[in-house]
C-alpha positions as CSV (number, residue, x, y, z in Angstrom):
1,X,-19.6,-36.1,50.1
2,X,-19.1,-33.8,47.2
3,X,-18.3,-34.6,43.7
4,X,-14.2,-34.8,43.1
5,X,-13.3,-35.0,46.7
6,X,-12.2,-38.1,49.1
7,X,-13.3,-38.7,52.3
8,X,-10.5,-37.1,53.7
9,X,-11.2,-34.0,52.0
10,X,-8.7,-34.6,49.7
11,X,-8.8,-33.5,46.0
12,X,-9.5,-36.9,43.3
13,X,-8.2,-36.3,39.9
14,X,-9.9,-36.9,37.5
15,X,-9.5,-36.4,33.4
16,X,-6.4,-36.9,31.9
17,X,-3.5,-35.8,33.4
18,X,-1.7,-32.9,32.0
19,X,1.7,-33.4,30.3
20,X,3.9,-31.0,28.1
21,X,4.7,-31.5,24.8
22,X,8.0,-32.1,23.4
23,X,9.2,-29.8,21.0
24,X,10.1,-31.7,18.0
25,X,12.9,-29.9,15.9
26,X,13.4,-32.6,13.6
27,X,10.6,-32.2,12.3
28,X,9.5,-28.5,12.2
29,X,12.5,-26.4,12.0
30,X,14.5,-25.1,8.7
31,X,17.7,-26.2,6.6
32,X,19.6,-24.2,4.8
33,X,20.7,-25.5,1.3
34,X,24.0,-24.3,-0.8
35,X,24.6,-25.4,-3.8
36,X,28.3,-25.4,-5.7
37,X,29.0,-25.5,-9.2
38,X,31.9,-26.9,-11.2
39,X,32.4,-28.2,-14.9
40,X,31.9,-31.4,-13.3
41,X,28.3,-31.3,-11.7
42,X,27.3,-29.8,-8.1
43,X,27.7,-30.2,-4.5
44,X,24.8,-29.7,-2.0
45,X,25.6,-28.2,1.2
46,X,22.7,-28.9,3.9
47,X,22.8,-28.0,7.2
48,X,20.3,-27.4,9.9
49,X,19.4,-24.0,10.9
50,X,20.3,-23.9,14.2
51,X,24.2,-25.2,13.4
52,X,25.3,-22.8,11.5
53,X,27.7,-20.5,13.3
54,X,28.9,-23.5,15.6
55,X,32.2,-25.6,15.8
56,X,31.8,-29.0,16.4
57,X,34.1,-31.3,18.1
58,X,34.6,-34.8,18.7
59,X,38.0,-36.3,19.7
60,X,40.6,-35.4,16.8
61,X,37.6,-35.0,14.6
62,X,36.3,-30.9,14.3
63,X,33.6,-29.9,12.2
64,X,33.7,-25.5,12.0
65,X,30.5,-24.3,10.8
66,X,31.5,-20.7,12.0
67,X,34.6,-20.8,9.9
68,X,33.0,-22.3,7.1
69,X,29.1,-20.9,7.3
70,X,28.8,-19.9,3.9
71,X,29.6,-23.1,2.6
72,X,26.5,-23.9,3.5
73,X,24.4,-20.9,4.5
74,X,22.2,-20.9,1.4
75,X,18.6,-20.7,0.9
76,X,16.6,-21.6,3.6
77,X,14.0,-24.5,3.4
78,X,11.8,-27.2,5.1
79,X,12.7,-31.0,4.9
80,X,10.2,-31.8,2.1
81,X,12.0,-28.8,0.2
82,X,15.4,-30.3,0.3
83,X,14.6,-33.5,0.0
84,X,12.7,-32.5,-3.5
85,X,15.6,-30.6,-4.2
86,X,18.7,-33.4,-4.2
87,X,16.1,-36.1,-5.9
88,X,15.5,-33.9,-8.7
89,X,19.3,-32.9,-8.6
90,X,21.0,-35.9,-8.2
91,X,21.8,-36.9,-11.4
92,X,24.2,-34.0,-11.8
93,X,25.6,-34.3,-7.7
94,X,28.9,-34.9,-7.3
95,X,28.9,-34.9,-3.5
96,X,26.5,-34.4,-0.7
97,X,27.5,-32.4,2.9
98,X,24.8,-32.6,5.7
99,X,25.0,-31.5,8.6
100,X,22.2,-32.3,11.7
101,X,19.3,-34.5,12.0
102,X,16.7,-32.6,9.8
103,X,19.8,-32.5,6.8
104,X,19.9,-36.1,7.1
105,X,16.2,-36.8,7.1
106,X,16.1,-34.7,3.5
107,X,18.8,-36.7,2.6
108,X,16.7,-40.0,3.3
109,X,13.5,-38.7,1.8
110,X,15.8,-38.1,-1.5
111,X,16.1,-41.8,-1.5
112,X,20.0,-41.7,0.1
113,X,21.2,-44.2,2.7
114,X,22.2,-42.7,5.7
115,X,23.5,-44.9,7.9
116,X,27.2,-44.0,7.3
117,X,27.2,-40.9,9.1
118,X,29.6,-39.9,11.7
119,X,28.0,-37.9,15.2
120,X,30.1,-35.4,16.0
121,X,29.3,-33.9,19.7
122,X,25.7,-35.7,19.3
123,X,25.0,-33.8,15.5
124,X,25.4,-35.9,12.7
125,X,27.3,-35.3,9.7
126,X,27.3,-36.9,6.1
127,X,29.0,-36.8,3.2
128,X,27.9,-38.6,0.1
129,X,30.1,-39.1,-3.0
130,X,28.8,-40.0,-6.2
131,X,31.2,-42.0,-8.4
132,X,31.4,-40.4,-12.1
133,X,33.6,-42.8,-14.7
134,X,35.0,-40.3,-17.1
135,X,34.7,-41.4,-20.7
């Protein structure tokens, strides 16, 4: 009987079988990153790539990144990027706006804690408020 075949005839498998890869967005796709200035300090915008130009909904709760793209359509980045960029910034942050998983991860990385955030339509969304006595 030949190598790879049953006595039926029949074709053995052999090896590993073959299985696709899943795509991981979360970790290999772009943000974009807007910052806004006032007297005050700053507020980072951060949204993932693929969100911009969407709206959002969720019960009574809508989130318009179409209306509102250029708050956050800013320069566009990879995690580590954004995450570099609110830890060195933070000092001077007022407030924090992400916007997807891969916003959210930078946020982490930046040493944030996440856990507050609201999913809307299965994206979550952040915002982060620093408090700032005045003196």
């Amino acid at each position: 009987m030949p190598a790879g075949k049953s006595e039926k005839g029949e074709k053995k498998m052999t090896g590993k079988p073959k299985t696709k890869k899943a795509k991981v967005i979360e970790e290999t796709g772009k943000v974009f990153l807007k910052v806004h200035r006032s007297p005050r300090g700053i507020t980072i915008a951060i949204c993932d790539a693929e969100q911009i130009g969407k709206s959002l909904e969720e019960g009574e709760i809508v989130l318009d990144l179409n209306t509102y793209k250029n708050f956050y359509h800013g320069k566009e980045m990879d995690i580590d990027e954004a995450a570099a960029f609110v830890k060195k910034n933070f000092s001077n942050t007022l407030s924090i706006n992400a916007v997807g998983r891969r916003a959210l991860k930078a946020v982490q990385a930046a040493g944030l804690d996440v856990s507050g955030a609201l999913m809307i339509q299965g994206v979550p969304h952040l915002q982060v408020f620093r408090y700032c006595a005045r003196g």
